[in-house]
C-alpha positions as CSV (number, residue, x, y, z in Angstrom):
1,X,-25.3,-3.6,-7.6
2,X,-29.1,-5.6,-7.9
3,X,-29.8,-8.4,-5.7
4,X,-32.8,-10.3,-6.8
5,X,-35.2,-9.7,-3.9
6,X,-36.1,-13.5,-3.8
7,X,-32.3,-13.8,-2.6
8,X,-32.6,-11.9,0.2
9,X,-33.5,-13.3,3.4
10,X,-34.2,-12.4,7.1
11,X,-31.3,-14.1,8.1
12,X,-29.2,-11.1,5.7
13,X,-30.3,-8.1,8.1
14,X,-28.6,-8.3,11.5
15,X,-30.3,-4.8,12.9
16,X,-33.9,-3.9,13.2
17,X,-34.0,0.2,14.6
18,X,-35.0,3.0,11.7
19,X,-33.5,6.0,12.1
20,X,-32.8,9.0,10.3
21,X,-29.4,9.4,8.3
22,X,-28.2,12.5,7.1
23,X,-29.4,12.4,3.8
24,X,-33.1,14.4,3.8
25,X,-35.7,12.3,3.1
26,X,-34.3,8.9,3.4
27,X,-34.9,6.2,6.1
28,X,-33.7,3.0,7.4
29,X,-36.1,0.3,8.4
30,X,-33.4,-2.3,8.6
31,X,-29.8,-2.5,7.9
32,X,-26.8,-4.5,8.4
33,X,-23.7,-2.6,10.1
34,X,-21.6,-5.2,11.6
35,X,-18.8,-4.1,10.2
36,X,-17.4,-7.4,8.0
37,X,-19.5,-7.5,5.3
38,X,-21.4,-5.6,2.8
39,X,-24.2,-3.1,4.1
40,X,-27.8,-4.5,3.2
41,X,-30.6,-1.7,4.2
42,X,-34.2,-1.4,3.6
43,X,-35.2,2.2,2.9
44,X,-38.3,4.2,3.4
45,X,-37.7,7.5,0.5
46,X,-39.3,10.7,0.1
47,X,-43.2,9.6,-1.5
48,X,-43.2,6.3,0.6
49,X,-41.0,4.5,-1.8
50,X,-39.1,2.0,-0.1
51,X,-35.8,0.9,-1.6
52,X,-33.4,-2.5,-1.3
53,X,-29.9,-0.7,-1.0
54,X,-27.1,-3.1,-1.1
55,X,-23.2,-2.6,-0.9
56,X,-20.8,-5.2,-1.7
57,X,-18.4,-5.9,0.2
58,X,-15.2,-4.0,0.9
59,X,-13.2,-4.3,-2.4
60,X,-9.7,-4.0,-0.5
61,X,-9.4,-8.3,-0.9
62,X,-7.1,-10.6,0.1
63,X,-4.5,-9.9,-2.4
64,X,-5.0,-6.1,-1.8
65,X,-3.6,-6.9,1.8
66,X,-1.1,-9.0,1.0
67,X,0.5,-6.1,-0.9
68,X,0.1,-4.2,2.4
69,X,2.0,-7.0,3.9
70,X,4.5,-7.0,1.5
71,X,5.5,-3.2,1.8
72,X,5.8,-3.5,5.0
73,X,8.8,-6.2,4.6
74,X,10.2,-3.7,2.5
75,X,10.1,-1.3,4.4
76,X,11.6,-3.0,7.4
77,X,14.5,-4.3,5.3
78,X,15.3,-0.9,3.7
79,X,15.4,0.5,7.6
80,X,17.2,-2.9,8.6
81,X,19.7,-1.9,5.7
82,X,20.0,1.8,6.9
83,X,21.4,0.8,10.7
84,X,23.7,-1.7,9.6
85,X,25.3,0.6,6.8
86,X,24.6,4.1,8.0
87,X,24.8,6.3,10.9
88,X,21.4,8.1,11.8
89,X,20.8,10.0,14.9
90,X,16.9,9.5,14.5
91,X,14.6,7.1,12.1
92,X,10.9,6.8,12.3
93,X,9.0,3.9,10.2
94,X,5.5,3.4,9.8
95,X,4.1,0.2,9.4
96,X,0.2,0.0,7.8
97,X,-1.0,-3.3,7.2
98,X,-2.7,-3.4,10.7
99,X,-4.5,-0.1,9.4
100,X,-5.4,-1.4,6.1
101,X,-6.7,-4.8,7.5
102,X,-9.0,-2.9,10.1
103,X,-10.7,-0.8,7.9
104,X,-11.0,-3.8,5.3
105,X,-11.9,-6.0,7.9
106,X,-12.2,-5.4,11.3
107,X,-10.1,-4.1,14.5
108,X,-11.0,-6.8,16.5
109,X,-8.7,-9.9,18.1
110,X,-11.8,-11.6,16.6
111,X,-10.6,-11.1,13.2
112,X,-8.4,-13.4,11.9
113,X,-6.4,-11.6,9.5
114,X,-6.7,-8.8,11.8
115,X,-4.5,-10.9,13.8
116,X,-1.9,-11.8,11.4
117,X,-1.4,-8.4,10.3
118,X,-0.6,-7.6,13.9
119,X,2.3,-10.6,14.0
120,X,3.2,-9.4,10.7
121,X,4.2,-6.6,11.7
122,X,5.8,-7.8,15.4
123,X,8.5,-9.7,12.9
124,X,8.8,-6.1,10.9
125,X,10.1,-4.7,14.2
126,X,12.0,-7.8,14.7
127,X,13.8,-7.5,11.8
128,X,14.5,-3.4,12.7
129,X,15.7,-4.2,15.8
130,X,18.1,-7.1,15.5
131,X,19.6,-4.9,12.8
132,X,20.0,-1.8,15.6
133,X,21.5,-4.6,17.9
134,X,23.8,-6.0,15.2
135,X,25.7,-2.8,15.0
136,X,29.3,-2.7,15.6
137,X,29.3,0.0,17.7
138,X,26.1,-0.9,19.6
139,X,26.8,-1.3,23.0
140,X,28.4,2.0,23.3
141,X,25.6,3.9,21.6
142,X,22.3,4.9,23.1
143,X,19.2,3.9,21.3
144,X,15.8,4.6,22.4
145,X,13.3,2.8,20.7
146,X,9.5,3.7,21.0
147,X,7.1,1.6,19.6
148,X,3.1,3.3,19.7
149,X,0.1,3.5,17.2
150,X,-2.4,6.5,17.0
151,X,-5.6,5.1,17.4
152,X,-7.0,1.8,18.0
153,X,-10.1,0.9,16.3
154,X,-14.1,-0.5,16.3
155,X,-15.7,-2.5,13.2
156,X,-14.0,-0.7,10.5
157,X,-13.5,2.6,11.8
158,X,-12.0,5.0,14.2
159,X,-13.7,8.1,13.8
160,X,-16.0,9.8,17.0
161,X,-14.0,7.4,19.3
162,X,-13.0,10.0,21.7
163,X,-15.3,7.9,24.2
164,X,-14.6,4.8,22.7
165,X,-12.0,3.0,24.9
166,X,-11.5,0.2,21.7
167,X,-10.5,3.1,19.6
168,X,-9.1,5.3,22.5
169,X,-6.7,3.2,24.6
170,X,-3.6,2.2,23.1
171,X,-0.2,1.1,24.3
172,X,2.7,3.0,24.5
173,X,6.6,1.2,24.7
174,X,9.4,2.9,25.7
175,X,12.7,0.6,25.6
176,X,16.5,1.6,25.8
177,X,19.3,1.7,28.6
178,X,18.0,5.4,29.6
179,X,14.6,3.5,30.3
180,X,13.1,2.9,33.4
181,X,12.3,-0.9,33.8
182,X,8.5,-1.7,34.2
183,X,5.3,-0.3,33.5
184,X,4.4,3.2,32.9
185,X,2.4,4.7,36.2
186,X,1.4,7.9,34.8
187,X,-1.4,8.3,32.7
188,X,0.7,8.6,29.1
189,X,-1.0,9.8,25.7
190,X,0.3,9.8,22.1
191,X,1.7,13.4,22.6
192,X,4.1,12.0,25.0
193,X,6.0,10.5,22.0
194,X,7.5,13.8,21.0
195,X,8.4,15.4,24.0
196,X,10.2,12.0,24.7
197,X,12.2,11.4,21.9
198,X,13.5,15.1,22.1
199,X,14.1,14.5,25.5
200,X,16.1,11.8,24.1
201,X,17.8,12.8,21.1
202,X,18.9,16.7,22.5
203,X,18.6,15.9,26.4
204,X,15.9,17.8,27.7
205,X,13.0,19.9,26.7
206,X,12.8,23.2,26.9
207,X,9.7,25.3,28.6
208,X,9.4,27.5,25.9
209,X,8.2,25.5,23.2
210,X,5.0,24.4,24.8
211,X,4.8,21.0,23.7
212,X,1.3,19.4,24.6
213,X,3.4,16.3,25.7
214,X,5.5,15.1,28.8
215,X,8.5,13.3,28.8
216,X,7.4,9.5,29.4
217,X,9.6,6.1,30.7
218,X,12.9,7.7,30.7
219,X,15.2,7.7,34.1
220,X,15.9,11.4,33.7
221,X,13.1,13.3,33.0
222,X,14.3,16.8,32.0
């Protein structure tokens, strides 16, 4: 993509710092990085040539995550079908429209599709589980539902957040009759998720496997 150099303005560079990037021989003098738009850098090249280097914007539009949006309705009606029709011991469903918007847009509360995609997806679980309630047999069976994501998220990415509490710290909820009531007090991590579902599903876990995980929320802890 060109942009006619008489369009471009001071006010289209939000970072002044030049650093070296990984490709040998190439420089930035100025860029834009914030993360919602398309990158705009000014580049000092091998031979002192300096370069305009523009990206357009993310191509994942609107209408790209509204399909995101939609998948996940289908999916939470094909699960909501599954528990009011069938008998599983275990389901997991994966919901992705609060992943597509972040990398398309932004993880940030700041973001306002960011936002929707996140109550978008509240009224998928809704729908999953008024379906697990509306079973005949419900108050006699023993569901545990845990809700968790795997990363959170900063700009438009997650990777080299291991220090990064934005794209480190996420929430954990454990819910079910064999639930403790209240917050969880120990430090918990997404590991935890297995080991606590199998304590679940077969009633305790066993030594021997060496699960990186603990057992998390749950009255008996075996």
């Amino acid at each position: 993509m060109q942009k006619p150099l008489r369009d471009i303005t001071r006010s289209d560079f939000t970072l002044e710092a030049r650093f070296q990037t990984t490709d040998q021989g190439r420089n930035i003098l100025m860029g834009n990085y914030d993360g919602k738009a398309g990158a705009l850098n000014l580049e000092l090249h091998e031979g002192n040539t300096v370069r305009i280097y523009v990206q357009p914007p993310d191509p994942r539009n609107a209408s790209a995550l509204e399909r995101e949006s939609e998948r996940d309705k289908i999916i939470a009606a094909k699960t909501a079908r599954i528990l009011r029709e069938e008998n599983p011991a275990a389901m997991f469903v994966y919901f992705h429209q609060t992943d597509a918007t972040g990398h398309a847009i932004g993880f940030s509360p700041d973001v306002p599709e960011y936002i929707s995609a996140i109550e978008n997806v509240d009224a998928c679980v809704n729908t999953v589980l008024k379906a697990m309630q509306s079973r005949p047999n419900y108050e006699n069976e023993d569901w545990l539902t845990i809700i968790c994501t795997d990363h959170g998220g900063l700009k438009r990415g997650h990777s080299k957040g291991h220090q990064v509490p934005e794209i480190r710290r996420v929430f954990l909820i454990v819910h079910g009759p064999s639930v403790t009531p209240g917050r969880i007090q120990e430090q918990a991590y997404v590991v935890d998720v297995t080991a606590t579902a199998l304590a679940h599903l077969l009633g305790k876990v066993d030594e021997q496997w060496q699960l990186d995980g603990k057992v998390v929320g749950l009255k008996n802890k075996k």
